[in-house]
N, C-alpha and C positions, 0 to 999 in steps of 0.2 A: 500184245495186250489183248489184241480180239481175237486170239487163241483160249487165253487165260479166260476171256469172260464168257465163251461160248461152251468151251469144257464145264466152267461153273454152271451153266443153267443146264448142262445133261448131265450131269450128276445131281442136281438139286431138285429137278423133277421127279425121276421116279423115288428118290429117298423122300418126297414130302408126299409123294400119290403110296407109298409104303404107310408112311406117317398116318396120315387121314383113312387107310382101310384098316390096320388092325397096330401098325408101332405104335402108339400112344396105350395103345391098350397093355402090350407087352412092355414096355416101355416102364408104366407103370406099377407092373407086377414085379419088374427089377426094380426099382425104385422103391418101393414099399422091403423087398428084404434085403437091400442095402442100409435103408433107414430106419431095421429092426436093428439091425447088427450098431450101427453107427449109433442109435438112439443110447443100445442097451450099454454101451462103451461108457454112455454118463449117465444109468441112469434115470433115465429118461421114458417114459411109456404112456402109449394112447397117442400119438401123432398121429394124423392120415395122412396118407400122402395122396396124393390122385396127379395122372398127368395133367399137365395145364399147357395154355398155348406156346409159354414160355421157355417148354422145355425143347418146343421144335429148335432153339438156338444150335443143337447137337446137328442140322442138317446143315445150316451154315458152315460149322466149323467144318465138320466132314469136307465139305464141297470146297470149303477156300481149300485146304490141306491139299486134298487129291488133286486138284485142279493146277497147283502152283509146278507153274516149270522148271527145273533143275533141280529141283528137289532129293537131296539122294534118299537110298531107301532105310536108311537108318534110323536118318534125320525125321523121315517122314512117318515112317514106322510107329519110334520113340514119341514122338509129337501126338500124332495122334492118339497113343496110348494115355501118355500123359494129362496131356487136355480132354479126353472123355473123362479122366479120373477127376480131375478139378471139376469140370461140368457134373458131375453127378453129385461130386460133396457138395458143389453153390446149391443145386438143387434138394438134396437132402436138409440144408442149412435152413434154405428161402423156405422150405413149407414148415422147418422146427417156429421160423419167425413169424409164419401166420397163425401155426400155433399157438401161440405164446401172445400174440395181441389180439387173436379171434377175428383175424380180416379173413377173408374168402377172397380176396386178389391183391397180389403186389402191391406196394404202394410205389411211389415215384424214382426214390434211389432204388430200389430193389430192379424194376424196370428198368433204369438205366446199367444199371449194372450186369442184371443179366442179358441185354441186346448188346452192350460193347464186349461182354467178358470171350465170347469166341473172335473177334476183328483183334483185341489186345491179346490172346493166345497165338493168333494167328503170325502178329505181328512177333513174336518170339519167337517161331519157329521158321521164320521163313524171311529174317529182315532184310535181305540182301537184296530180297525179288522185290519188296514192300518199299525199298531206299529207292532203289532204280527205277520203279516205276513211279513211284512220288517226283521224281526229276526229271522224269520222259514227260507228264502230265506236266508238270510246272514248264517247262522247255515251249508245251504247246501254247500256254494262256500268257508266254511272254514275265513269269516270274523270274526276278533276279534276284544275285546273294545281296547280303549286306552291305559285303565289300562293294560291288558294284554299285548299289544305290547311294552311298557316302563317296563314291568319286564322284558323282556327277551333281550338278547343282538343280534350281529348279526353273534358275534363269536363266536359257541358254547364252544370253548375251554375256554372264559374268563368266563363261569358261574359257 
């Protein structure tokens, strides 16, 4: 596990020190003719798009994916592929809905939704490492199943 979370911060450093000199910018130049294309598909014109801070979520997901061990390369390949694709449509989505209510920042579900949607991506792509480690951590803090908690009473006297 402190394999896993040490790979995640060297990988999440220079992709967010990327982010902050010039990805955001680029970033949002793909973003803008992705959300011409996707706009004009309904219809749709006059959106802007601009990067926002929210879009850094693509450094997360990047960095869980890469990071996660046993990963084969298919798996992680396809994964990745797949989940920038979804991150870019939520992203094209979330700026048609500021659009459309004239906010200048996310509102509250929107926030929630785009800081879980790469941990929930993640969690698809890679359950077996996310199960195991969920039960490594619980094994540490003394978490038990159900079964074990309905054998035992809570008065040791009555066992």
């Amino acid at each position: 596990m402190l394999r896993f979370a040490l790979s995640f911060v060297l990988i999440t450093l220079p992709l967010t020190w990327f982010w902050l000199q010039s990805g955001a910018f680029e970033y949002a130049a793909f973003l803008r003719q992705v959300g011409d294309v996707v706009y004009g598909l309904f219809g749709v014109e006059g959106v802007w798009i601009g990067a926002r801070a929210r879009h850094m979520n693509l450094i997360a997901f990047v960095a869980l994916v890469l990071s996660t061990p046993r990963l084969g390369l298919a798996r992680r390949t396809i994964g990745l592929l797949v989940g920038f694709v979804i991150l870019v449509l939520t992203h094209v989505a979330f700026s048609y809905v500021l659009y459309r209510t004239g906010r200048l920042s996310y509102g509250p579900v929107l926030v929630n939704i785009s800081d879980a949607l790469p941990l929930a991506l993640w969690v698809v792509i890679a359950p077996s490492f996310v199960w195991e480690s969920m039960k490594q951590a619980g094994s540490r803090v003394g978490l038990r199943s159900p079964d074990q908690v309905a054998g035992q009473s809570e008065n040791p006297d009555e066992a």
